[in-house]
C-alpha positions as MATLAB code, in Angstrom:
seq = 'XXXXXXXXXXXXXXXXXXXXXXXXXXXXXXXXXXXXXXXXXXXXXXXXXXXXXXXXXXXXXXXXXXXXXXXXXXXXXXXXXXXXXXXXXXXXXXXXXXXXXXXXXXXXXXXXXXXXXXXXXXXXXXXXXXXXXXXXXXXXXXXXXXXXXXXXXXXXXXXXXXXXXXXXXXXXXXXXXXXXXXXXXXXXXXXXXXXXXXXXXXXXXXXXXXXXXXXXXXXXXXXXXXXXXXXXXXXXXXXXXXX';
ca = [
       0.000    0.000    0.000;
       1.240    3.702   -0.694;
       2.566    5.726    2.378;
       2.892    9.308    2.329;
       3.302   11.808    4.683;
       1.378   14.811    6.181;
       1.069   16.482    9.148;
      -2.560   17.534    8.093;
      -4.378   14.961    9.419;
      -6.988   13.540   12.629;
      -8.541   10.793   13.380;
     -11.443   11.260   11.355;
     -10.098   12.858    8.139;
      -6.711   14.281    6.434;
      -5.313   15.771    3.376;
      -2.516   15.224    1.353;
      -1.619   18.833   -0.854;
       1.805   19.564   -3.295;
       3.911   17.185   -4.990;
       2.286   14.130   -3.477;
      -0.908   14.588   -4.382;
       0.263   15.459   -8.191;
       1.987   11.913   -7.802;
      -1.001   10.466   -6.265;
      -3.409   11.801   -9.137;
      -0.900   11.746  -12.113;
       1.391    8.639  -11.713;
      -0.129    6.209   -9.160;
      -3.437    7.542  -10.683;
      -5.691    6.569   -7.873;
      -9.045    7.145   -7.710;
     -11.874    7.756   -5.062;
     -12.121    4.590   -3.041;
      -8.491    3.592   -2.984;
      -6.371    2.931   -0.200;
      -3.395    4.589    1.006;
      -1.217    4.688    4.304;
      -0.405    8.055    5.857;
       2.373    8.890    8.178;
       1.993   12.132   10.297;
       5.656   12.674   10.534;
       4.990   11.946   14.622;
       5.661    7.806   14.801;
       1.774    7.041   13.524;
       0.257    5.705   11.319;
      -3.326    5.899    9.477;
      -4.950    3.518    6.817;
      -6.832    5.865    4.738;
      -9.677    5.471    1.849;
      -9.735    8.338   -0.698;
     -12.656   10.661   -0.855;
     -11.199   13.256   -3.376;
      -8.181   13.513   -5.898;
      -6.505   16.225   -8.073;
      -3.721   17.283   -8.857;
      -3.616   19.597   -5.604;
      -5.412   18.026   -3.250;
      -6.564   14.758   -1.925;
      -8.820   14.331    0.914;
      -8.727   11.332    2.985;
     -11.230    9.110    4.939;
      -9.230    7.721    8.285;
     -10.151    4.116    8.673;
      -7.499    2.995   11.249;
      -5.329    4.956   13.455;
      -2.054    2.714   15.142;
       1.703    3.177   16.129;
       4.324    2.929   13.791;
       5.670   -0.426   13.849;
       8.849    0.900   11.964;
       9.782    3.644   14.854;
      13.185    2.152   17.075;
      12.211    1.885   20.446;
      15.249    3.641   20.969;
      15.949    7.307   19.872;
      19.700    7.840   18.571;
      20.805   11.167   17.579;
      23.839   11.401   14.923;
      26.206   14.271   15.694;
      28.332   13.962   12.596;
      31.413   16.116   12.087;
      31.027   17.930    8.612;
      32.450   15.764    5.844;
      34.293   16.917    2.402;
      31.995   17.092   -0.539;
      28.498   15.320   -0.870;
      29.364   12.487    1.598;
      26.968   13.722    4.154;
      23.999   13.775    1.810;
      24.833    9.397    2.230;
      25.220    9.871    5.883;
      21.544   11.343    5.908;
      20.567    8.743    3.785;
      21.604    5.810    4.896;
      20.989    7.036    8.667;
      17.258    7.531    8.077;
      16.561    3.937    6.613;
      18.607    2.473    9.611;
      15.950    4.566   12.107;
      18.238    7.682   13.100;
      16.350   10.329   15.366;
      18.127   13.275   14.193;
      21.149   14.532   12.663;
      23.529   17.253   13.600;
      26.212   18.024   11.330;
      28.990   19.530   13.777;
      32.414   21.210   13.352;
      35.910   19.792   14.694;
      39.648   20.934   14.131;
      39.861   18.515   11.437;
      37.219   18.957    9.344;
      38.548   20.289    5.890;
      34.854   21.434    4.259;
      33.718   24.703    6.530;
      30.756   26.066    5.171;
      29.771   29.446    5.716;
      26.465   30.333    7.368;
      24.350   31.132    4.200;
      25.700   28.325    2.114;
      24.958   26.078    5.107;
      21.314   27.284    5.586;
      20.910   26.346    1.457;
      22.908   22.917    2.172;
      19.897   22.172    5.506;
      17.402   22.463    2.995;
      18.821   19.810    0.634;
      19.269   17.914    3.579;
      16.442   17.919    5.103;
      14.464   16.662    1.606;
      16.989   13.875    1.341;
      15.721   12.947    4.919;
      12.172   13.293    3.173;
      12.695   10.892    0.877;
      14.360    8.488    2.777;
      12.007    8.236    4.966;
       9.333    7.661    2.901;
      11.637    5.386    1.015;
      12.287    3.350    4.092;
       8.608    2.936    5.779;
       9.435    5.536    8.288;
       6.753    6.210   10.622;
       8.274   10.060   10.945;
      10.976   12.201    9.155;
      13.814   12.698   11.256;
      15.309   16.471   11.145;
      18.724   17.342   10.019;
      19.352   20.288   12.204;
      21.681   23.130   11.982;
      25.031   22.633   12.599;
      27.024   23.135   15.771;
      30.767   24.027   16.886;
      32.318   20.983   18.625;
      31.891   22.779   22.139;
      28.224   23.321   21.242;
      27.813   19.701   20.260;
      29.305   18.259   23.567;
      26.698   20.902   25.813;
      23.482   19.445   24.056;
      24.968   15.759   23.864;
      25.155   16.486   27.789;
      21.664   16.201   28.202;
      21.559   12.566   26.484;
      21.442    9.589   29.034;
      24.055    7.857   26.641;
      26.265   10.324   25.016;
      28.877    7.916   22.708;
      32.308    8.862   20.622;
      33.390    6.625   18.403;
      37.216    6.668   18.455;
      39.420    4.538   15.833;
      42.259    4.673   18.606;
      39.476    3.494   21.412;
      39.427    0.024   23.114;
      36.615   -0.140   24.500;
      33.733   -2.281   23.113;
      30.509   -1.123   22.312;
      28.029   -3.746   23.145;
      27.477   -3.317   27.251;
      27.291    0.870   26.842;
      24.414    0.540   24.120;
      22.425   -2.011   25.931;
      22.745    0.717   29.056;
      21.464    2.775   26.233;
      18.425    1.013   25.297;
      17.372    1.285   28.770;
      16.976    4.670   28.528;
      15.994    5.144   25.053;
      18.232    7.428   23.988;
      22.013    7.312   22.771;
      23.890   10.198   21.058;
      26.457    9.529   18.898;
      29.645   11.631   17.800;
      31.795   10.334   14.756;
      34.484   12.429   13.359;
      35.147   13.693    9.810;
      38.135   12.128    7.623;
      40.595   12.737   10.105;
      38.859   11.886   12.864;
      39.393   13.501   16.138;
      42.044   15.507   17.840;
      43.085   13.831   21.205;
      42.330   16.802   22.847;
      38.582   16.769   21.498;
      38.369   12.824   22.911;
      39.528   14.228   25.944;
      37.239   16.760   26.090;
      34.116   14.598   25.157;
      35.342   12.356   27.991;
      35.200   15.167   30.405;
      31.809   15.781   29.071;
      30.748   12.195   30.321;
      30.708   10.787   26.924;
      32.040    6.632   26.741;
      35.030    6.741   23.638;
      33.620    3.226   22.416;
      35.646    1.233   19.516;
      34.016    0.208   16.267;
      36.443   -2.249   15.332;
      40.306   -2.864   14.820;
      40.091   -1.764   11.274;
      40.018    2.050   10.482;
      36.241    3.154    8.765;
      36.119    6.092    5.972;
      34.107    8.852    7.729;
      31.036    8.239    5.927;
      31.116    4.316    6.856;
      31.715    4.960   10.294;
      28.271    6.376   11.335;
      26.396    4.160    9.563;
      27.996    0.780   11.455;
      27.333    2.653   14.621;
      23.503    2.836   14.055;
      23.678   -0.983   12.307;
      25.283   -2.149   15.648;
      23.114   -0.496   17.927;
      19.652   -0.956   16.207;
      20.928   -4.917   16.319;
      21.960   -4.738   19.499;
      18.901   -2.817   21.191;
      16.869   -5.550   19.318;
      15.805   -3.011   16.380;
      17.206   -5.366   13.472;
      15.662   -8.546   14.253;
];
C-alpha cells in the first residue's frame, strides 16, 4: 500500500496537498475509493480510503489509526562532524533507513569542508528533503530532522543532556556492546563520529570530560562516511531493532 506523509491529518479525516498529491493523481493515478497509508511525521500511522483527488489536493477518509511499527524503540541522535563534498547527503541517507532520530552536522579541528552560514542554511534544505525521501523510502513512521550545525563545544553541551552520550574513536578500546544495551534502557544514545581525520586527542579528551564513553568500532580504520552508519547498524541490532 502507498505511504505518504502529512502532518494535516486527525482521526477522522486528512489531506494530502503539493507534490504528493500530483503523484497520487498523475502517476499512481488513484481514484476515489483507494487505499493509502499516511504517516503524520509523529511515529503514527493511518490507513486511509480516498474521498477526493486532483492534482492539488486529496482528501482522505481515516479508517485505522495505530503506532508505527517501523519507529526504534530507541531514539539515537547522529552528531556527525562535517564531511568533504556530498558524503553527508549518504550519511543522511543511509541514517534515516537504519531509524536515526536526528542529525547534527557539527564542526571539529579537522574537518577540511567549513561552510559558511548562508551556504549552510541552502545545504539544511537539501538535507532535510533527502531525509524526506528516505524516509518515505524506508517505511518511516516520521521524518527525522537534520538540524543546523554546531561548533564541537556546542555539540558536547546538548549531547550532555543525552542519558548515553557515545564517541566513536578509531584509537578506542573499548567495546561497544554493554554501553548501548545501558542505552536502550533509557531510550536514547547520542552519537559523535568524526570527519576524515577523525578527532584531535584533545577533542576525545574533552568529550570524555563531558561524560561521553570513547567506544571502539572495530580494529580496522572506517572512511568517515562508513563509520556512522555501522554505529547505528550495531546499535539498532543490538537494542533488538534489526531482528
Amino acid at each position: 500500500m502507498p505511504r505518504f506523509f502529512t502532518e494535516t491529518i486527525s482521526e477522522s479525516a486528512g489531506t494530502i496537498t503539493g507534490d504528493d498529491a500530483k503523484h497520487i493523481s498523475r502517476v499512481l493515478r488513484m481514484k476515489i475509493g483507494d487505499s493509502l497509508t499516511v504517516c503524520d511525521t509523529k511515529g503514527s500511522d493511518y490507513d486511509c480510503m480516498i474521498e477526493s483527488v486532483s492534482d492539488q489536493q486529496v482528501a482522505l477518509k481515516v479508517l485505522r489509526v495505530y503506532q508505527s511499527e517501523s519507529e526504534p524503540s530507541v531514539k539515537v541522535h547522529l552528531y556527525q562532524a562535517m564531511p568533504k563534498g556530498d558524503k553527508l547527503e549518504l550519511i543522511i541517507q543511509k541514517a534515516v533507513e537504519l531509524g536515526v532520530d536526528s542529525v547534527t552536522p557539527i564542526m571539529t579541528k579537522r574537518c577540511v569542508s567549513k561552510p559558511d552560514p548562508k551556504s549552510m542554511t541552502k545545504k539544511l534544505e537539501r538535507y532535510n528533503r533527502i531525509a524526506l525521501e528516505a524516509a518515505k523510502q524506508s517505511g518511516r513512521g516520521k521524518v527525522p530532522k537534520v538540524l543546523p550545525m554546531l561548533e564541537y563545544k556546542e555539540a558536547l553541551s546538548e549531547i550532555q543532556k543525552s542519558s548515553c552520550p557515545i564517541l566513536f574513536y578509531e584509537n578506542a578500546t573499548a567495546p561497544a556492546k554493554e554501553v548501548i544495551a545501558q542505552g536502550n534502557q533509557k531510550h536514547d544514545i547520542s552519537v559523535l563520529i568524526g570527519s576524515e581525520g577523525g578527532f584531535e586527542e584533545e577533542e576525545v579528551a574533552l568529550a570524555k570530560q563531558s561524560g561521553c564513553h570513547v567506544l571502539s568500532l572495530g580494529k580496522r580504520i572506517l572512511r568517515c562516511e562508513t563509520a556512522p552508519l555501522a554505529a547505528l547498524a550495531i546499535i539498532m541490532f543490538e537494542t533488538g531493532n534489526m531482528q
